[in-house]
C-alpha positions as CSV (number, residue, x, y, z in Angstrom):
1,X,-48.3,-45.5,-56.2
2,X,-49.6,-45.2,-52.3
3,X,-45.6,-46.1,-51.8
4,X,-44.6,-42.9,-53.7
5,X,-47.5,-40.7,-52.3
6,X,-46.3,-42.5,-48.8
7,X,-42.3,-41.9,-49.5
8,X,-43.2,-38.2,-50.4
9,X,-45.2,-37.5,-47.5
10,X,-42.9,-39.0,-45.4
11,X,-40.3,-36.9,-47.3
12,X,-42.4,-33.9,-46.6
13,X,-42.7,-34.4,-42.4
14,X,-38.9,-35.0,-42.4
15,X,-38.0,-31.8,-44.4
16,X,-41.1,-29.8,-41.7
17,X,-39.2,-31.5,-38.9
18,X,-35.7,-30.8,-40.0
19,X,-36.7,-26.8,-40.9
20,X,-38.6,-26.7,-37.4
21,X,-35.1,-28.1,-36.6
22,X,-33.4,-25.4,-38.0
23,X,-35.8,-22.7,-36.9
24,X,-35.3,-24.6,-32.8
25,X,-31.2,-24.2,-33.6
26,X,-30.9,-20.4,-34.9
27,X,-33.1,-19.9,-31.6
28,X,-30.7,-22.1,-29.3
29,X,-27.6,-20.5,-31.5
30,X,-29.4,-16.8,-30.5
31,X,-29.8,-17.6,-26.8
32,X,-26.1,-19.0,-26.8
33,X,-24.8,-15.7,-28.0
34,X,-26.5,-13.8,-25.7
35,X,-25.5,-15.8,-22.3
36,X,-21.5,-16.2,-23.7
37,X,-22.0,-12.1,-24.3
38,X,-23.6,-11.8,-21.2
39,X,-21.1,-14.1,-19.6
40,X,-18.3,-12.2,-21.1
41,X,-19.7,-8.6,-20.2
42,X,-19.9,-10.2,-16.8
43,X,-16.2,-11.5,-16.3
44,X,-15.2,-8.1,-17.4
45,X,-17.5,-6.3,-14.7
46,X,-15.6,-8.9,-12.4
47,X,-12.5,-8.6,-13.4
48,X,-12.4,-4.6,-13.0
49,X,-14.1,-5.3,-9.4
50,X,-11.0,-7.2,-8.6
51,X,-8.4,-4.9,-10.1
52,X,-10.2,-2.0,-8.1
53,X,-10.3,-3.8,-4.7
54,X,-6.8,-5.0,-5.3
55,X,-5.6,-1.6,-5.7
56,X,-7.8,-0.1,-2.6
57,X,-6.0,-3.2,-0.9
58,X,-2.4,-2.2,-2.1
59,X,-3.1,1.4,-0.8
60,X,-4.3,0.5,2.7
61,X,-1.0,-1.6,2.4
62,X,1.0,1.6,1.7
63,X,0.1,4.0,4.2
64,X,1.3,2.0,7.0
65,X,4.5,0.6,5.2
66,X,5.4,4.3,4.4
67,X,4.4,5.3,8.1
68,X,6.6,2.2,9.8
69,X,9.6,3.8,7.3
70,X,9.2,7.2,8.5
71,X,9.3,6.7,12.1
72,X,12.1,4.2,11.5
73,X,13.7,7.2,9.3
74,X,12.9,9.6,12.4
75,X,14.4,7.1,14.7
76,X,17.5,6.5,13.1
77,X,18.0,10.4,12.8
78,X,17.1,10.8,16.2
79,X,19.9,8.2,17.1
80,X,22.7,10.2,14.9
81,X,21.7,13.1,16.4
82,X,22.3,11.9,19.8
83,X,25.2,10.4,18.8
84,X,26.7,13.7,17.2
85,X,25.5,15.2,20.3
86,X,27.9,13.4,22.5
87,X,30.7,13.5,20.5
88,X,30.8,16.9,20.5
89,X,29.9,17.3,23.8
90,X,33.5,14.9,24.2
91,X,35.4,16.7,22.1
92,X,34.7,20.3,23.8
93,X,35.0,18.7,27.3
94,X,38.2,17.5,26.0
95,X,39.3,20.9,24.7
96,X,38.1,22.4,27.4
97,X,40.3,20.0,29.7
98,X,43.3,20.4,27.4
99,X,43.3,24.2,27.6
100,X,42.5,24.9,31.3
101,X,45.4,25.3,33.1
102,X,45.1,25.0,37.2
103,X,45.1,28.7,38.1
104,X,42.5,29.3,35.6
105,X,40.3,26.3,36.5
106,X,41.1,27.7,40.3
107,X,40.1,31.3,39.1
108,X,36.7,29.1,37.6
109,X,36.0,27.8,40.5
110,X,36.7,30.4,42.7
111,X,34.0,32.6,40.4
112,X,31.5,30.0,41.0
113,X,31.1,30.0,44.2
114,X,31.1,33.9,44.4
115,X,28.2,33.5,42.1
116,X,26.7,31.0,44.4
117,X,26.9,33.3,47.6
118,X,25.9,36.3,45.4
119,X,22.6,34.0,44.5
120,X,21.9,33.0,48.3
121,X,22.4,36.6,49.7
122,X,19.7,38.0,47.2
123,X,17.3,35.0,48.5
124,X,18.0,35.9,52.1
């Protein structure tokens, strides 16, 4: 009989152990939850830290890319207009040299230089 009363008290430390078991791995089980929930809010916080300094990032990377393709745009209209500019400068020198006969580009230059002694009397 002590080997049944021994067997059952045996029995009973086991089951005390395995409920204090039990009770130990709900509690583990509880505190796992809460760091992978912490963990999780966490990478989240993170990940929209990243997303926002990315996109600060991208911006600064913007403003001078868009500022490099306007003065390139400026520069390049700049250039055409200087271009335009000489051709039509050309062209009317060429009209100008195709219409001008010599007595009228004597007559030119003959008013010209009456303008020029009209100018230095009215300084002297």
């Amino acid at each position: 009989m002590s080997t049944i009363q021994n067997s059952e008290e045996l029995c009973k430390v086991a089951i005390d152990q395995l409920d204090k078991a039990r009770v130990r791995l709900r509690e583990v089980e509880r505190i796992a939850n809460e760091i992978r929930v912490n963990g999780d809010s966490q990478i989240e916080r993170e990940k929209e830290d990243l997303i926002k300094v990315a996109s600060e990032n991208l911006e600064q990377l913007e403003d001078p890319k868009n500022e490099t393709v306007y003065s390139e745009q400026q520069r390049v209209i700049d250039q055409i207009r200087q271009q335009v500019s000489r051709q039509a400068l050309r062209r009317a020198i060429g009209t100008l040299n195709s219409r001008l006969n010599t007595e009228l580009h004597l007559r030119t230059i003959d008013h010209n230089i009456g303008l020029l002694r009209a100018m230095m009397n009215t300084n002297n």
